[in-house]
N, C-alpha and C positions, 0 to 999 in steps of 0.2 A: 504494500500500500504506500502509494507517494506520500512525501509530507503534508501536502497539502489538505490532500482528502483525510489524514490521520489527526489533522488540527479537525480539518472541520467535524470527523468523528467525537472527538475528545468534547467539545464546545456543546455539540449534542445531545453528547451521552448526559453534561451537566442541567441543560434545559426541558429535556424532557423525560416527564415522571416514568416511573414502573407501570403504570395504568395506561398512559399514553401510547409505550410500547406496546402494549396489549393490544392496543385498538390497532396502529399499525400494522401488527402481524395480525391481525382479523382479514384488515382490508389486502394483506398480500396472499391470502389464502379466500379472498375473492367473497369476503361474507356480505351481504348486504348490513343499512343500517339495523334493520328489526334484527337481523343473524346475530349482529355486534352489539344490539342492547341485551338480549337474551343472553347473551353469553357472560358478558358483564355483570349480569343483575342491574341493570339499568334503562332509563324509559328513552324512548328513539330522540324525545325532542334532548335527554342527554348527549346523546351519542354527536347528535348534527355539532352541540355547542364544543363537545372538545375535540370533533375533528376540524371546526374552523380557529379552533386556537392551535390546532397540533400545524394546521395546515400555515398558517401566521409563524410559527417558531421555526418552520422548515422554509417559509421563503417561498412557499407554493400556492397554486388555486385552484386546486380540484384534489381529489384523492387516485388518480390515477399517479400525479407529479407526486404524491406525498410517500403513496408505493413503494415508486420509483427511487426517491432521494433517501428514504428508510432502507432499503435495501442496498443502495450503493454505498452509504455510510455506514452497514453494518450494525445498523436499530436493532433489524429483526432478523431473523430466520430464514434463508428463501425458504418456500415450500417444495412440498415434496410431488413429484411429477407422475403423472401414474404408469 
């Protein structure tokens, strides 16, 4: 991993929660919002509000960019491919 990406790993890892993560690797194993409230123990209008703040601390506008930028920096997990 370049410096680069390993700062911006680091910076990361410090801003976004354990919970966060979770929603993250929700959304890279392709769950919807209701999948992602269920799974959490939490209500969908929760889910929308901390993925528009997960989405704001990553720098992105959709949850596909948030996926994307969690997985290049090594947030989550990639999933497993069948």
């Amino acid at each position: 991993m370049d410096r680069k990406l390993q700062g911006d790993r680091t910076r990361m890892l410090g801003r976004i929660s354990q919970r966060e993560r979770e929603l993250l690797q929700g959304l890279c194993e392709g769950c919807t919002n209701a999948e992602l409230a269920e799974r959490l123990f939490v209500s969908e209008q929760t889910v929308k509000h901390d993925l528009m703040q997960v989405n704001e601390k990553l720098g992105v506008s959709n949850r596909t960019e948030a996926a994307i930028r969690a997985l290049g920096l090594g947030l989550v997990v990639p999933p497993r491919t069948a």
